[in-house]
C-alpha positions in Angstrom: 26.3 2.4 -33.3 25.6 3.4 -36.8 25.9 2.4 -40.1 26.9 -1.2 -39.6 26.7 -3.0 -43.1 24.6 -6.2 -43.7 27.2 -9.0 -43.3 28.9 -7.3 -40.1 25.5 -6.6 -38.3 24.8 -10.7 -39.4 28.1 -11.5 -37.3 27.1 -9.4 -34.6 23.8 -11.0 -34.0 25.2 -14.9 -34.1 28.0 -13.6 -31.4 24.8 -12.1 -29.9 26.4 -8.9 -29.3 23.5 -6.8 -28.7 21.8 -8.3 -25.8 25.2 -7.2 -24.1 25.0 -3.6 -26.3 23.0 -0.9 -23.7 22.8 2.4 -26.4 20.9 2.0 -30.0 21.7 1.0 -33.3 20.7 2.8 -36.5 20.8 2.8 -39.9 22.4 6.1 -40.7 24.6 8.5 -38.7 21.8 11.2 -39.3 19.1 9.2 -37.3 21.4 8.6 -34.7 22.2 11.9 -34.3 18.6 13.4 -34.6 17.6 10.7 -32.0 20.4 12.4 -29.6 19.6 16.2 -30.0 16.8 16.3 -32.3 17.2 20.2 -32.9 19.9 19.3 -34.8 17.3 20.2 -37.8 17.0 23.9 -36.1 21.0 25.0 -37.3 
């Protein structure tokens, strides 16, 4: 997941959501795509 806004990511921690989420959340798409194939930078 990616990009998830302040008051959504809030929701999603009360409903506890990610201790049943198994992949990462980041801030930006770009991280979370450097963090998959990080010679993304190489193109």
């Amino acid at each position: 997941m990616s990009e998830i806004k302040g008051p959504v990511m809030d929701g999603l921690k009360k409903m506890e959501f990610f201790k049943h989420l198994t992949g990462k959340v980041y801030l930006s798409h770009y991280q979370a795509i450097l963090d998959i194939d990080p010679d993304t930078l190489n193109l």
